[in-house]
Structures are given as C-alpha cells and as structure tokens.
Residue frames as qw, qx, qy, qz and C-alpha x, y, z in Angstrom:
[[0.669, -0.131, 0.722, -0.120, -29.49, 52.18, 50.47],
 [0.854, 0.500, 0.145, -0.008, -30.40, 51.79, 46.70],
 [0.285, 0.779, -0.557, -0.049, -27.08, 53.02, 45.80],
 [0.198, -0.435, 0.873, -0.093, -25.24, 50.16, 47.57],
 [0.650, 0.008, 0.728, -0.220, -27.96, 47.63, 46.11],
 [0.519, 0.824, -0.141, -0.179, -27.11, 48.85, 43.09],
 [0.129, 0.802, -0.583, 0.039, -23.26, 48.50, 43.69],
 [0.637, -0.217, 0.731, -0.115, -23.76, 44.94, 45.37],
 [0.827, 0.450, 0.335, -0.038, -25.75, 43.67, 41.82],
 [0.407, 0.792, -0.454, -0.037, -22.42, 45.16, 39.81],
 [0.098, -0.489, 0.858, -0.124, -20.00, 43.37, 42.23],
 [0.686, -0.029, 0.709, -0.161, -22.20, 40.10, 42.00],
 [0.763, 0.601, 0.113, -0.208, -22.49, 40.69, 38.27],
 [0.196, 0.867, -0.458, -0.007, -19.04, 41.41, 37.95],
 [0.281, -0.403, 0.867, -0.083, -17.97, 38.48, 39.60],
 [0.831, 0.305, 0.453, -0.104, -20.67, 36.17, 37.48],
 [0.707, 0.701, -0.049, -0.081, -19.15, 36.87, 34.33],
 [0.250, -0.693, 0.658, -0.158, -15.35, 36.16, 35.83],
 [0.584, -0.142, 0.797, -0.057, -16.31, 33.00, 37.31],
 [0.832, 0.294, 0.425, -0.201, -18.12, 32.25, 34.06],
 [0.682, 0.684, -0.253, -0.062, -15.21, 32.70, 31.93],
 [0.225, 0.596, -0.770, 0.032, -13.46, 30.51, 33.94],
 [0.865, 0.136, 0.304, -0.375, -15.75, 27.45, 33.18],
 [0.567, -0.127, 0.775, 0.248, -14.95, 24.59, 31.74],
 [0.435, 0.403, -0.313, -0.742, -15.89, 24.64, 28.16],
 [0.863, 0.078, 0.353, -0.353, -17.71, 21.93, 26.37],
 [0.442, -0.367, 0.611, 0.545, -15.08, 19.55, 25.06],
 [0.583, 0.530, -0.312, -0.531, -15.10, 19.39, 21.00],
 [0.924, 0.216, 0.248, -0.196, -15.66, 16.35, 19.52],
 [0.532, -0.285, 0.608, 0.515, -12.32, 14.65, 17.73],
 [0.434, 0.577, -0.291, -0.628, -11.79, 15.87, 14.61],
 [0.922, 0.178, 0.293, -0.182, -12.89, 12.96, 12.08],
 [0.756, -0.118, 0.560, 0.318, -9.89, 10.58, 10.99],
 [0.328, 0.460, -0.561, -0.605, -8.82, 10.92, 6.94],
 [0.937, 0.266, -0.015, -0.224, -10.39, 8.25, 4.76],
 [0.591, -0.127, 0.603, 0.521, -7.41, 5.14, 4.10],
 [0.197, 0.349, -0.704, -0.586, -6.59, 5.14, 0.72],
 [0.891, 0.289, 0.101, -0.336, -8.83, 3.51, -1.93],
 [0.350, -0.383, 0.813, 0.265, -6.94, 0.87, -2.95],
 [0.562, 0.642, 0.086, -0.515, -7.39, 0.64, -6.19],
 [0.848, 0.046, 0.447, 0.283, -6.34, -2.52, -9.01],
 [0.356, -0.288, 0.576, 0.677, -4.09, -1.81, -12.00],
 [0.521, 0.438, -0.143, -0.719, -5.37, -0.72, -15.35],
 [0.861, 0.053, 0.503, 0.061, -6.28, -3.69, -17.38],
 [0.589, 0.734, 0.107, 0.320, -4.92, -1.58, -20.51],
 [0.663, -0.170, -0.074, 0.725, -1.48, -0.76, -20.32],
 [0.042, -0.953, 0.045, 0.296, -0.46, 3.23, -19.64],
 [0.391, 0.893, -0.223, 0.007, 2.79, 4.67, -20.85],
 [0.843, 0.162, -0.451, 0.242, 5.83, 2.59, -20.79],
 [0.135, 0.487, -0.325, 0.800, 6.78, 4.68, -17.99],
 [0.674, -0.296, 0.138, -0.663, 3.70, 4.37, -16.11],
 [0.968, -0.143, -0.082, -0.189, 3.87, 0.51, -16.43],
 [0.457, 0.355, -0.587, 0.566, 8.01, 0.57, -15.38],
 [0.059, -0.341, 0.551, -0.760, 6.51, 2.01, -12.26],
 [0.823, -0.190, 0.098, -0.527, 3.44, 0.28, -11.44],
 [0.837, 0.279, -0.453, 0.123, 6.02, -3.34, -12.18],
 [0.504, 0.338, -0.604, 0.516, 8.52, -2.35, -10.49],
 [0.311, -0.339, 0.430, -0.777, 6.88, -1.14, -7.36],
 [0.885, -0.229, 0.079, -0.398, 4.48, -4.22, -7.13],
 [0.885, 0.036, -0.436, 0.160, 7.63, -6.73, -7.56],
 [0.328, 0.412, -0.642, 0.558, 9.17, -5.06, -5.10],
 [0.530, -0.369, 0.216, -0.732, 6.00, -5.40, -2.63],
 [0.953, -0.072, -0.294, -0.017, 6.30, -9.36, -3.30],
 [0.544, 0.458, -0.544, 0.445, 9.79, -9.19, -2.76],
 [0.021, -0.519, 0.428, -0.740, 10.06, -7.55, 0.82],
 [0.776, -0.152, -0.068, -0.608, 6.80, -8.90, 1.56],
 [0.952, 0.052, -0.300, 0.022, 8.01, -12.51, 1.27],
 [0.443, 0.500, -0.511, 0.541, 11.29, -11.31, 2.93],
 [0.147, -0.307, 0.563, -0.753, 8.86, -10.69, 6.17],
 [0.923, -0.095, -0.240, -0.287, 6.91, -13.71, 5.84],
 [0.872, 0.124, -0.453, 0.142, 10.23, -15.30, 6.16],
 [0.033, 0.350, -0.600, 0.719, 11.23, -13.59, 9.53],
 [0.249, -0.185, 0.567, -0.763, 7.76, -13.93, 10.91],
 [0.914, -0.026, -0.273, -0.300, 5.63, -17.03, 9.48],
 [0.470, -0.238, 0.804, -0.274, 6.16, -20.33, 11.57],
 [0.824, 0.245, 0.468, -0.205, 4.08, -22.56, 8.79],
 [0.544, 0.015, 0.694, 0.471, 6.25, -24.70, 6.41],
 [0.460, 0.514, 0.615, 0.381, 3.77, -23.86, 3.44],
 [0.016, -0.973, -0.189, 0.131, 3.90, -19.91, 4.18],
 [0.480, -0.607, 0.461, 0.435, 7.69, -20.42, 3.98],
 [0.661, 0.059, 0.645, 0.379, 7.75, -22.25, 1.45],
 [0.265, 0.801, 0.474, 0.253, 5.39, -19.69, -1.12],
 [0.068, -0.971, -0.098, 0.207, 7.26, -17.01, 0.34],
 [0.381, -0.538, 0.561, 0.501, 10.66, -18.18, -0.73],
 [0.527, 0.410, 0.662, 0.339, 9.04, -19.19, -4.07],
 [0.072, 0.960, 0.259, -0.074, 7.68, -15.46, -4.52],
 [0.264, -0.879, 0.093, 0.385, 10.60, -13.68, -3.57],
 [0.612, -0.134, 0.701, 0.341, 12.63, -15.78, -5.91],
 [0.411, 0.654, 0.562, 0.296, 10.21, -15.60, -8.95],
 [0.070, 0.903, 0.423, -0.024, 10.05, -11.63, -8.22],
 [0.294, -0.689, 0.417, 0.515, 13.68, -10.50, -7.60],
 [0.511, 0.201, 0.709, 0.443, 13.97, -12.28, -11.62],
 [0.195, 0.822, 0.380, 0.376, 11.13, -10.01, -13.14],
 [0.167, -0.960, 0.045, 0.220, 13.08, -7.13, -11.15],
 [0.427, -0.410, 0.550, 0.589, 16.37, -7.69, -12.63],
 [0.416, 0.540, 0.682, 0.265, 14.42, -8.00, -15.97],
 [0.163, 0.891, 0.362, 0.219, 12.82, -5.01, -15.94],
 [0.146, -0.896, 0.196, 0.370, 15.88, -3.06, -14.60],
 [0.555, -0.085, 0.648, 0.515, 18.04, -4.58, -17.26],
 [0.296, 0.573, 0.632, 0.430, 15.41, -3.06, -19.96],
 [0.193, -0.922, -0.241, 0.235, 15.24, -0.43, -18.23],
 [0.608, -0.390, 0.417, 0.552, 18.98, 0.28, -18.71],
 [0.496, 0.434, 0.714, 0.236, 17.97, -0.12, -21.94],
 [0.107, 0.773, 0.459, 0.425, 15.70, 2.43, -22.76],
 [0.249, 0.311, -0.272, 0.876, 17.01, 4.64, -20.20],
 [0.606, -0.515, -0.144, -0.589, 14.05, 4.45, -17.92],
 [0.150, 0.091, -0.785, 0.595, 15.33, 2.77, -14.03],
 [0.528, -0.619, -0.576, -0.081, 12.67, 1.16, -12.24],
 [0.362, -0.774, 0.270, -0.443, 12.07, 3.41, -9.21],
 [0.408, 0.004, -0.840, 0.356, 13.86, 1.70, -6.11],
 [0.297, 0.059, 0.562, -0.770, 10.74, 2.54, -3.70],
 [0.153, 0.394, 0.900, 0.107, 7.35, 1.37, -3.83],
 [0.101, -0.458, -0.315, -0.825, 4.33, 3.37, -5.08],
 [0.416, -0.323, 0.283, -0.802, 1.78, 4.50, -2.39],
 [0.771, -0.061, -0.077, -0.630, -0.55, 1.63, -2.73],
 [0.893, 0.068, -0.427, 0.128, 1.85, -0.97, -2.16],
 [0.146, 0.442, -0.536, 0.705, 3.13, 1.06, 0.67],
 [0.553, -0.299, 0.179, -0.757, -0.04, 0.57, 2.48],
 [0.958, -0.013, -0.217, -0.188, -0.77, -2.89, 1.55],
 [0.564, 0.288, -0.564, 0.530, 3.26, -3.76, 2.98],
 [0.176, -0.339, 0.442, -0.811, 2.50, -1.36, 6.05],
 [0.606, -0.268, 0.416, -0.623, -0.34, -3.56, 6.76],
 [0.710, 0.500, -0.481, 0.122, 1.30, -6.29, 6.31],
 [0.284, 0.455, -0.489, 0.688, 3.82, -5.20, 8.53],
 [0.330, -0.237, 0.396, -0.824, 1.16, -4.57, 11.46],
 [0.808, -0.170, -0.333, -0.455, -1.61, -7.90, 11.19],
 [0.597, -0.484, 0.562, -0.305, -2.01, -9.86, 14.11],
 [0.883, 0.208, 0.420, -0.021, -2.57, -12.99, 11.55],
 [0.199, -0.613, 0.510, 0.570, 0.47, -12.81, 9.59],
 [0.219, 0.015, 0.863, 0.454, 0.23, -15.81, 7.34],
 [0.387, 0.540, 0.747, 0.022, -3.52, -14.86, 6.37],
 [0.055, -0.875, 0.113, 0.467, -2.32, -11.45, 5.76],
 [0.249, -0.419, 0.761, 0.428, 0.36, -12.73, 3.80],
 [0.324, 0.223, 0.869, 0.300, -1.25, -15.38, 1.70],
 [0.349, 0.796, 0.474, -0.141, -4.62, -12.56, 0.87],
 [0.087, 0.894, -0.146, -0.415, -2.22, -9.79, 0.16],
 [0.227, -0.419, 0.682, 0.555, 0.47, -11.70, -2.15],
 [0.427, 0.444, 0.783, 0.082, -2.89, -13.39, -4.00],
 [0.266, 0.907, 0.235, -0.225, -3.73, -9.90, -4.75],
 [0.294, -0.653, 0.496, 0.491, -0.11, -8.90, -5.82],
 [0.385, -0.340, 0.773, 0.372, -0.32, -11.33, -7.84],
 [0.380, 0.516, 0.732, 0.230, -2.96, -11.20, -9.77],
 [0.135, 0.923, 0.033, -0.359, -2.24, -7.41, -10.53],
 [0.096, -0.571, 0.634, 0.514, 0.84, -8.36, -11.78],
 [0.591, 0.297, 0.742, -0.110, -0.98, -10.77, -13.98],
 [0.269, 0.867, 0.406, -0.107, -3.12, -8.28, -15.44],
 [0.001, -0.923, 0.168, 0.346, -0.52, -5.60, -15.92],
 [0.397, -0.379, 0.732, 0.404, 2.26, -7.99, -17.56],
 [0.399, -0.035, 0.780, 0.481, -0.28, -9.16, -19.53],
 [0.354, 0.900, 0.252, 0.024, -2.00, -6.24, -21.39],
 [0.196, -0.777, 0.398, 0.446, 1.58, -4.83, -21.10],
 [0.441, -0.214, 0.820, 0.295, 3.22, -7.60, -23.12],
 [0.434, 0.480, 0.733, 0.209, -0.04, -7.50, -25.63],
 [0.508, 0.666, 0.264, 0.478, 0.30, -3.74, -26.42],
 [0.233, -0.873, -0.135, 0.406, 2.25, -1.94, -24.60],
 [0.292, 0.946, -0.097, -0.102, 4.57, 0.73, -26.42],
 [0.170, -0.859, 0.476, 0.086, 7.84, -1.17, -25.90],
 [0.890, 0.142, -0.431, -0.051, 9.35, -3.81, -28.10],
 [0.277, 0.554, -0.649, 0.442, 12.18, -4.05, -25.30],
 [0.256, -0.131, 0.694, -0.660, 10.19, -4.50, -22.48],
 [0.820, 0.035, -0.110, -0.561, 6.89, -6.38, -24.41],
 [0.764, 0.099, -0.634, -0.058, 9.18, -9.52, -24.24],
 [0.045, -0.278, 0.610, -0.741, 9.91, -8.61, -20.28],
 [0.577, 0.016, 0.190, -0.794, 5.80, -8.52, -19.76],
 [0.830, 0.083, -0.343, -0.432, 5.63, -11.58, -21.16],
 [0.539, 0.244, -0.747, 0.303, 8.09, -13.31, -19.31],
 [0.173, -0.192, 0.508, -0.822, 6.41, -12.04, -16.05],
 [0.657, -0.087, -0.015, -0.749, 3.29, -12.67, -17.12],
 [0.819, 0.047, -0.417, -0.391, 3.79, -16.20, -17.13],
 [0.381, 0.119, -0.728, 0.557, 5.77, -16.53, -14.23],
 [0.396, -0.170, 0.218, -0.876, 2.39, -14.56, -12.52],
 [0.742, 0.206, -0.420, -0.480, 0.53, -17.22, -14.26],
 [0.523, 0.011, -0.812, 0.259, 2.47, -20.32, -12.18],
 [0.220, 0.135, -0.678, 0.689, 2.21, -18.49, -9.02],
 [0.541, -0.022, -0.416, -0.731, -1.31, -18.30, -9.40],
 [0.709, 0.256, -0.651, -0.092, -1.43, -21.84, -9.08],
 [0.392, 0.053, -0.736, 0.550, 0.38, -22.39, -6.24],
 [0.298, -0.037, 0.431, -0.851, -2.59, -20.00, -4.63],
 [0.671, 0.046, -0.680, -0.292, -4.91, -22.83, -6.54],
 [0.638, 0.061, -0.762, 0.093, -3.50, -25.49, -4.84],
 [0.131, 0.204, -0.554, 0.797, -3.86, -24.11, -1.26]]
C-alpha cells in the first residue's frame, strides 16, 4: 500500500507542476514611455555659418508651413490674418538665405531640424489650434530674433551678416504684432 501512496504523491506532484506551468503569469508592467525631446532655445552666440544656415533655415521653414496650417484650419480673422503676415515675412528671409547660400555654396537644408519637427507635429495635433498657433509662432519668433541677431553682429559671414540683419528686423516687427494682441 505504501508503494501506491507513494506513486499517487508523484502523479499528484506531477500533475501540480503541469498545471502550474500553465498559470497565468503576472502581467509586466508597460515598459516606461521615452522622455519628449527637451526643447531647447537657440544659442544666443552665433555657431558656424553652417550651423546658423541650418538652425535659419529650418525655423523659417516651421513659420512658413506652420502659417500654411493655420490657414487651412483657423476660423478667427486675426489668426488669419498673422498667419498670412508670417508666412509672407518668412518665405522672404528663405529666399534670402538660399540666395546667399548659393553664394557661398552652402543650400539651406529643405527639411526642418528635429525641434521644429516636434513643435510643427504638435501643432499639427492641438485641439486649440489658434492658441497653439499664436504660443508656438511667438516662440519661433523670438528664436529667430535672437539667432539673426547675434548672427548679423558676429557671425563669420560678410554674405550672409547683411541676410541676419535683414531678418532680424523683420523678427523685430513681428514681434509686435504678438504686442498688440
């Protein structure tokens, strides 16, 4: 009789360790998100004429586009209105700076840099367009401020120092126009 109460505890062990590897396991917690991007302002001291072709060109094109989808998807007169001013003011300093560009052999990029990808992408996605719109082109615009004008005061190119200055002071109206608002 011990033998078979032996052989029962195998076949009841045998059949615990079965059933228990076909338990549920204990779910794992979601793996944790990536951090956004730091979003992070222009230098206030110009980089390498290279460095500030690409940081230019990539923020006028973030007005540009930017203002291009204000004007599909704002409904308020004065969102229209700043966006068709922007786009206007910014497609200029782009033709500028690709014209100098030409120049010196250096072509603005025709994409945007990362950080103005994000800031466009959300953009692109806010339930509040026009406050979206009006916080994110304030910011635009006062980088390009900053960047036109420490460019324009020493950056490395006489070709492009009279560009930076023309920008800068076209930054410098639009400014303003976030002022008045």
């Amino acid at each position: 009789m011990r033998l078979k109460t032996k052989a029962q505890l195998a076949l009841v062990g045998l059949a615990g360790i079965l059933i228990g590897g076909c338990a549920t396991r204990e779910a794992r917690p979601p793996s944790p998100r990536p951090a956004p991007p730091v979003i992070v302002a222009p230098p206030s001291r110009p980089g390498s004429t290279e460095e500030y072709m690409k940081l230019s060109s990539s923020n006028a094109l973030l007005v540009v586009r930017a203002s291009e989808l204000a004007m599909r998807r704002s409904t308020r007169g004065s969102t229209l209105q700043i966006a068709s001013r922007l786009k206007r003011d910014h497609t200029g300093i782009a033709g500028q700076l690709n014209l100098a560009g030409r120049r010196l052999n250096l072509l603005p990029p025709a994409s945007m840099l990362m950080l103005d990808q994000v800031l466009f992408d959300g953009l692109s996605r806010a339930s509040d367009f026009d406050v979206a719109y009006s916080r994110t082109m304030r910011s635009a615009v006062k980088n390009c401020l900053a960047s036109h004008s420490a460019y324009s005061a020493t950056g490395g190119s006489p070709t492009l120092r009279p560009v930076a200055r023309f920008a800068a002071s076209v930054c410098r109206d639009e400014q303003a126009l976030f002022r008045s608002r």
